[in-house]
Backbone as CSV, one residue per row, in Angstrom:
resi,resn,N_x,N_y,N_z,CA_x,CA_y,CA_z,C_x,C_y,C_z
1,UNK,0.841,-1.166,0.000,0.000,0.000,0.000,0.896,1.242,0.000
2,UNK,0.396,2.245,-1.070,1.411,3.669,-0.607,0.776,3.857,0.431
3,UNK,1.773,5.230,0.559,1.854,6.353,1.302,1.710,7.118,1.107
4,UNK,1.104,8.217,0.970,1.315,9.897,0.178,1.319,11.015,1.374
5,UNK,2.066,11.731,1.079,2.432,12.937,1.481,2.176,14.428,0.985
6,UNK,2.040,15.022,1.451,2.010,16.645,0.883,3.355,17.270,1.384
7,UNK,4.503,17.419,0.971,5.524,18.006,0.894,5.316,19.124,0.928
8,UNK,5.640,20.353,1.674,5.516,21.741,1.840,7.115,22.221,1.540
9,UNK,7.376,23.300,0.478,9.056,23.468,0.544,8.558,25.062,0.257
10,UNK,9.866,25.843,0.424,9.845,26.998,0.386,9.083,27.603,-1.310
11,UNK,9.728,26.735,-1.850,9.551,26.768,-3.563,7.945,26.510,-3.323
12,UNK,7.650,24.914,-3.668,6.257,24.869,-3.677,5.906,23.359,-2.811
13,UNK,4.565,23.347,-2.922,4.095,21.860,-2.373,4.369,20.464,-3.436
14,UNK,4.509,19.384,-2.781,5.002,18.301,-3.279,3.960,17.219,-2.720
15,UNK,3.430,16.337,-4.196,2.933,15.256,-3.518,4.044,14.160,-3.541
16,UNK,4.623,13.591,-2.333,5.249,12.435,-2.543,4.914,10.920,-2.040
17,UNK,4.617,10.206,-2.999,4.113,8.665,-2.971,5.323,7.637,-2.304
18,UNK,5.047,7.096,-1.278,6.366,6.079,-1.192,5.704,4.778,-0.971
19,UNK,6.060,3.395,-1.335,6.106,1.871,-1.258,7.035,1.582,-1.041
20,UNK,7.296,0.687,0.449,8.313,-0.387,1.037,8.039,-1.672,0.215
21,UNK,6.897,-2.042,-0.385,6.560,-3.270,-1.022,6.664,-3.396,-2.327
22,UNK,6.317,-2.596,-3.205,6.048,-2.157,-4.550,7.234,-3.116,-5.015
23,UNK,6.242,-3.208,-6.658,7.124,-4.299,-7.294,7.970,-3.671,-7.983
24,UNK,9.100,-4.247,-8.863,9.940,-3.562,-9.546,9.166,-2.439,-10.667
25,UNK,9.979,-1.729,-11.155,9.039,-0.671,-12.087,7.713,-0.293,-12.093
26,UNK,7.040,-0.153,-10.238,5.597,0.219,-10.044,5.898,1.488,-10.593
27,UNK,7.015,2.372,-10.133,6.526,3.972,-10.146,7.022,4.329,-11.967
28,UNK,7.443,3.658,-11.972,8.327,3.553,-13.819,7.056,3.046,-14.565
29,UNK,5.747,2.864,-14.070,5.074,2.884,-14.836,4.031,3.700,-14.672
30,UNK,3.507,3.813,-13.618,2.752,4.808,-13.010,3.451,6.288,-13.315
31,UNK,4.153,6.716,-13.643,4.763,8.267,-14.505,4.393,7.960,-16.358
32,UNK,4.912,6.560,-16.363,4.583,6.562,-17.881,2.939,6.507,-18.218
33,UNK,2.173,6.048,-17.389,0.570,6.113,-17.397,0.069,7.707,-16.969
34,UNK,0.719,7.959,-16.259,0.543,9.352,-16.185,0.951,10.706,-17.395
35,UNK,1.946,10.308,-18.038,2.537,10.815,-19.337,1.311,10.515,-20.255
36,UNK,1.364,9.497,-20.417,0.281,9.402,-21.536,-1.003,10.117,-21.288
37,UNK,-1.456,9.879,-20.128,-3.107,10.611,-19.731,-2.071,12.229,-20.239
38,UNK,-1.648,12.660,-19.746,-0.979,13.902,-19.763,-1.156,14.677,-21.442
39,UNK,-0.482,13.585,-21.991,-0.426,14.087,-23.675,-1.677,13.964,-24.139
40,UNK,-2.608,13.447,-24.020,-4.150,13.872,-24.602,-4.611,15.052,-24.051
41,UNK,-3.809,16.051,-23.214,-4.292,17.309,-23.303,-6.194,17.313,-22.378
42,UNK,-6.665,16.369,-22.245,-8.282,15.778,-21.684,-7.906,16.658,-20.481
43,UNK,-7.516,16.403,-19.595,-7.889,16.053,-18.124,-6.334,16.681,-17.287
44,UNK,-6.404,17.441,-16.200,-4.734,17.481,-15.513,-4.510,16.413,-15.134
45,UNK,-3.119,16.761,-15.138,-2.658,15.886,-14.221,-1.112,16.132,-13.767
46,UNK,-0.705,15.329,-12.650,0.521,16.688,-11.851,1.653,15.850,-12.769
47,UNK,2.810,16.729,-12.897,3.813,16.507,-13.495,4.568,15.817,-12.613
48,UNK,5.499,14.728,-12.911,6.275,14.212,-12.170,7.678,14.341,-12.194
49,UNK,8.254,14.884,-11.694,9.178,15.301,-11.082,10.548,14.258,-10.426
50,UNK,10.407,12.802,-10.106,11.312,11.919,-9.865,10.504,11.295,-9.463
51,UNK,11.516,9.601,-9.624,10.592,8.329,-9.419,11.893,7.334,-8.872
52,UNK,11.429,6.689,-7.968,12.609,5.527,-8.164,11.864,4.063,-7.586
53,UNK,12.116,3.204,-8.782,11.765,1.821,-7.847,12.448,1.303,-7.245
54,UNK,11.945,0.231,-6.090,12.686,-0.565,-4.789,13.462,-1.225,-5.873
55,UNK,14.775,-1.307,-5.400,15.339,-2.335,-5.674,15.722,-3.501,-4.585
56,UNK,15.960,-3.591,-3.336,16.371,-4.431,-2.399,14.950,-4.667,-1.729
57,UNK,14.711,-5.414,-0.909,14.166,-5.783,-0.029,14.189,-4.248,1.348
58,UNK,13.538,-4.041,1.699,13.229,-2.903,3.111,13.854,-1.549,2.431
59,UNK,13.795,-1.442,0.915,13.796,0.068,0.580,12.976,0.235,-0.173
60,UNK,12.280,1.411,0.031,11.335,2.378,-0.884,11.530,2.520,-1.997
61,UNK,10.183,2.696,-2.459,10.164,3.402,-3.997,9.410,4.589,-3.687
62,UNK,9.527,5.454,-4.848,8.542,6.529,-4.762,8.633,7.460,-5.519
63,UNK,7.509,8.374,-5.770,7.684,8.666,-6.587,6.537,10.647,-6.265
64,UNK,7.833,11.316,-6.607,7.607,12.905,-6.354,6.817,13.730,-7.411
65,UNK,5.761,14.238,-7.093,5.396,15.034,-8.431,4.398,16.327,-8.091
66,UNK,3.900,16.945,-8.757,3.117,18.474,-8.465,1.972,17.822,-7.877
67,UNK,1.441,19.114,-6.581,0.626,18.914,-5.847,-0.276,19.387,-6.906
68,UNK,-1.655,19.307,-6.912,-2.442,19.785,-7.540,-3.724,20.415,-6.691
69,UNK,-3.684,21.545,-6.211,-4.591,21.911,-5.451,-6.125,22.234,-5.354
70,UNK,-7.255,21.600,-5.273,-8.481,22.155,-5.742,-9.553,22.225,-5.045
71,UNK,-10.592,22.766,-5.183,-11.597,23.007,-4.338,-12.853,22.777,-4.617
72,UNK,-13.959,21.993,-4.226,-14.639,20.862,-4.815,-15.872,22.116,-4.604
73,UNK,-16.645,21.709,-5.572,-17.785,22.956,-6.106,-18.956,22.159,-6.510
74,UNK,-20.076,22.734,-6.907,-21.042,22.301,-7.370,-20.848,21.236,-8.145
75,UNK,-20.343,21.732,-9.239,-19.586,21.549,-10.408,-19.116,20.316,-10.701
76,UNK,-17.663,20.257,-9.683,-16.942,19.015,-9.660,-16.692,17.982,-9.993
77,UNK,-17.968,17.175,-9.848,-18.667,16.006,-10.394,-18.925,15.646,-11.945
78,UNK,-18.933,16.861,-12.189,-19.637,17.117,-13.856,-18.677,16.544,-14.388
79,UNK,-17.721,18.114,-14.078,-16.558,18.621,-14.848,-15.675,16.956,-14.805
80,UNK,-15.342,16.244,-13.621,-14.799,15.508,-13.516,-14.906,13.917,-15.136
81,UNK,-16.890,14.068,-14.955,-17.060,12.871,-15.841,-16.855,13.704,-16.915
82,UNK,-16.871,14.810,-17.470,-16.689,15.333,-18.664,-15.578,15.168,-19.128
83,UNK,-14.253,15.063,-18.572,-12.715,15.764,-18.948,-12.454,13.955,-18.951
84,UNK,-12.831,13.237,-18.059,-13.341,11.310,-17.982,-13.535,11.026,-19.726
85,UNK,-14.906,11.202,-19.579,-15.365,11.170,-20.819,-14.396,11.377,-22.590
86,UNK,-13.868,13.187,-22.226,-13.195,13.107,-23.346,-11.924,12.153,-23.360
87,UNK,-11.190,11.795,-22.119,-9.760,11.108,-22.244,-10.239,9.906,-22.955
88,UNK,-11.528,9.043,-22.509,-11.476,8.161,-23.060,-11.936,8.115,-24.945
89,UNK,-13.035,9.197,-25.110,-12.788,9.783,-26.431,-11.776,9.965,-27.514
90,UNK,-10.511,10.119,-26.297,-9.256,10.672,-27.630,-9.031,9.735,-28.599
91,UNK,-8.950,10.753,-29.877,-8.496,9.959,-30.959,-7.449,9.507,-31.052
92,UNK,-7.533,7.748,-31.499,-5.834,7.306,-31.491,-5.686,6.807,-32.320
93,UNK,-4.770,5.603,-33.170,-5.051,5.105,-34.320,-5.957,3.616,-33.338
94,UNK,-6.298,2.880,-34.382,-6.969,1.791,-33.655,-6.196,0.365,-33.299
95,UNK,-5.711,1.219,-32.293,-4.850,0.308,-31.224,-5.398,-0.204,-29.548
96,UNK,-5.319,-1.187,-28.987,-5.712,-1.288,-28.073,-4.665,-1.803,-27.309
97,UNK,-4.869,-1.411,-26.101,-3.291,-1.810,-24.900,-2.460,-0.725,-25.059
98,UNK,-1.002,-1.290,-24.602,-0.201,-0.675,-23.970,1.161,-1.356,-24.515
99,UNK,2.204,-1.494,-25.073,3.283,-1.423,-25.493,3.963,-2.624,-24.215
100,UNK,3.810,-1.664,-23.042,4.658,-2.340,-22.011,3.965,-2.554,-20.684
101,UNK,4.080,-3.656,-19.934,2.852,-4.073,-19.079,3.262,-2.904,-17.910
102,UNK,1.932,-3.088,-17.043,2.133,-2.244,-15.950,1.111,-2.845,-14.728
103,UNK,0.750,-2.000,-14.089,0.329,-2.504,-12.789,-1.315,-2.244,-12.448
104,UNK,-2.296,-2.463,-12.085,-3.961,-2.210,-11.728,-3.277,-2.342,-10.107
105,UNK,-3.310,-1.488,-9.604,-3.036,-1.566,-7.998,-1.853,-2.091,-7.862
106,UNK,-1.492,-2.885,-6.746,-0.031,-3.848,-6.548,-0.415,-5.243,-7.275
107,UNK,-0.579,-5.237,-8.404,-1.427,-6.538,-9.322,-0.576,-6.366,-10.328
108,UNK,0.048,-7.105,-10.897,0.812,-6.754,-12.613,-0.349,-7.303,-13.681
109,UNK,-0.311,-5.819,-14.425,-1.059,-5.811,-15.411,-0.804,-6.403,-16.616
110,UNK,-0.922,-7.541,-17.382,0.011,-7.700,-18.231,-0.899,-6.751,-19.614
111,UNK,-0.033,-6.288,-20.456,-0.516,-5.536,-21.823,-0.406,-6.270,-23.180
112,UNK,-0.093,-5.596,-24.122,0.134,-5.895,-25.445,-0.914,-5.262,-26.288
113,UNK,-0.501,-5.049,-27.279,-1.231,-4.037,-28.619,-1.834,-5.296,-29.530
114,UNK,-3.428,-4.827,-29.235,-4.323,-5.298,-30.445,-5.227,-4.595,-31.485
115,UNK,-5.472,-4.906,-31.997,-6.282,-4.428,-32.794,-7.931,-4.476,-33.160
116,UNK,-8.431,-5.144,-32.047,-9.855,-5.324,-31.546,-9.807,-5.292,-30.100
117,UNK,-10.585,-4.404,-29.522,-10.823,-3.747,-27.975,-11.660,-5.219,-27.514
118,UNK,-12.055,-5.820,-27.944,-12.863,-7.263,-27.467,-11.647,-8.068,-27.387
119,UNK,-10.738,-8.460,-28.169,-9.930,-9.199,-27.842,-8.991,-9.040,-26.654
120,UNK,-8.615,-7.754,-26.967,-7.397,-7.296,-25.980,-8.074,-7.598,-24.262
121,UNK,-9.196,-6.772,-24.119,-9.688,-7.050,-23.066,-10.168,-8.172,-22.419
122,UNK,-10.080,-9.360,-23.319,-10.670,-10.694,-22.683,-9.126,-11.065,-22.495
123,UNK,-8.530,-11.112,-23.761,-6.945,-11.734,-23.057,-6.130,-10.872,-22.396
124,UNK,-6.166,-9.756,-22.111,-5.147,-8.662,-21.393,-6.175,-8.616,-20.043
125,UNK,-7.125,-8.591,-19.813,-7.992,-7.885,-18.882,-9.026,-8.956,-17.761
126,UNK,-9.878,-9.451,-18.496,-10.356,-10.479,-18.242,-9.791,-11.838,-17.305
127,UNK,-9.436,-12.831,-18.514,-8.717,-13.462,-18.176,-7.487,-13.859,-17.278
128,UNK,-6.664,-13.092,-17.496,-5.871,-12.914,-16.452,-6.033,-12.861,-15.164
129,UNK,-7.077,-11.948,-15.133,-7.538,-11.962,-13.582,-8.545,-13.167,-13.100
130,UNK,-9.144,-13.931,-13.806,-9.763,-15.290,-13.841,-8.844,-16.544,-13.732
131,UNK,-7.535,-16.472,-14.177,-6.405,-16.996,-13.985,-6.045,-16.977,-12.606
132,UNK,-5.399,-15.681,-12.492,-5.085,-15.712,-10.963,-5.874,-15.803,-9.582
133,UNK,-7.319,-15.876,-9.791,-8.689,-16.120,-9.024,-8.354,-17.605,-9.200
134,UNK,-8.252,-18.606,-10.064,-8.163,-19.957,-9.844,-6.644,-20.443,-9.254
135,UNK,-5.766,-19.613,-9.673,-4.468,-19.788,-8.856,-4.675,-19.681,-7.459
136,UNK,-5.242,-18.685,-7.662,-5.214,-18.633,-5.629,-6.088,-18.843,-5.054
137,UNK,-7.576,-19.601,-5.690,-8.089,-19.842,-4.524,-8.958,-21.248,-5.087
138,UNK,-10.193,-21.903,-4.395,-10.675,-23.135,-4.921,-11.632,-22.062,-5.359
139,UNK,-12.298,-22.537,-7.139,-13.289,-22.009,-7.701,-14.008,-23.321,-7.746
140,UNK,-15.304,-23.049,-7.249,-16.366,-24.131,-7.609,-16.602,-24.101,-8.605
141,UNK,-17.339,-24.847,-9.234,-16.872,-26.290,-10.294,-18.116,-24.965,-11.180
142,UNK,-19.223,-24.997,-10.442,-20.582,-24.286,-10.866,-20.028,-22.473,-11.843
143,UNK,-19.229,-22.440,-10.948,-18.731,-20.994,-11.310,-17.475,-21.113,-12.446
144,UNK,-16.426,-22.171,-12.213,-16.262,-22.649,-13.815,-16.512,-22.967,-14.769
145,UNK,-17.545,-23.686,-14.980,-18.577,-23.703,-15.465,-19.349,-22.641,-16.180
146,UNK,-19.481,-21.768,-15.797,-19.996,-20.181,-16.150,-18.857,-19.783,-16.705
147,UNK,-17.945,-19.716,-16.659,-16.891,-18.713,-17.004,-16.269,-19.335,-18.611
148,UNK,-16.574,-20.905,-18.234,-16.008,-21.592,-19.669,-17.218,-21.783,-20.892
C-alpha cells in the first residue's frame, strides 16, 4: 500500500508517494501512465518530477510530483465525468493496450497491442484476472462452469 504525502518546501508543495513493497518498475510505470493521460491534453494531471523503484528488499520506492490543489464545487462532479469522458474519447489510431505491461493496484497488469478492444480485453484484462482467481483460490466447479 502507498503512502502519500504533501511536501511543503519553500519553492512549492510536493505530492510524494512512497512503497516499502512495490514491485519492480511500479513507479516507472505509473509516470509513464501518467505521461500518456498527460499528452491527450483531456484532463490534468501533476507533473512528475522523480521516481525511483525498490530495488532491495526494506527500501522504498517513490515517486515525487506536483501537488495539484483544488476546491470541490457544485460543479466538480460534472466537470470531472466530462474531462473522464473526453480522455477516453481521444483519438488514437486503432490500437488497443499498452506497449509495455504495468500494474492495476499492486497486481501486474500484463498488456500488449491489439487491434480489436474485445480481444485485448478478454486476453489482457479479463482473463488474467480469472487466472489468478483460480491460482489462488478453490473455484467451484458451478462458477467454472460459467466462465467456460
Amino acid at each position: 500500500m502507498n503512502k502519500v504525502y504533501a511536501v511543503q518546501t519553500k519553492k512549492q508543495t510536493y505530492l510524494l508517494k512512497v512503497n516499502h513493497q512495490a514491485s519492480a518498475r511500479f513507479f516507472e510505470c505509473e509516470a509513464a501512465g501518467l505521461d500518456e493521460i498527460k499528452n491527450t491534453q483531456t484532463i490534468n494531471v501533476p507533473e512528475v518530477f522523480a521516481y525511483k523503484d525498490r530495488r532491495t528488499e526494506g527500501e522504498a520506492g517513490y515517486l515525487l510530483a506536483e501537488w495539484i490543489q483544488g476546491e470541490k464545487t457544485k460543479d466538480t462532479e460534472r466537470m470531472l465525468g466530462e474531462k473522464l469522458a473526453a480522455l477516453h474519447g481521444f483519438p488514437v489510431p486503432k490500437k488497443y493496450g499498452l506497449e509495455q505491461d504495468n500494474f492495476i493496484g499492486s497486481l501486474p497488469q500484463p498488456n500488449g497491442v491489439f487491434s480489436s478492444w474485445t480481444v485485448y480485453f478478454l486476453k489482457k484484462r479479463i482473463l488474467p484476472q480469472v487466472e489468478r482467481g483460480r491460482a489462488e483460490t478453490e473455484m467451484h466447479t458451478a462458477r467454472k462452469q460459467k466462465l467456460w
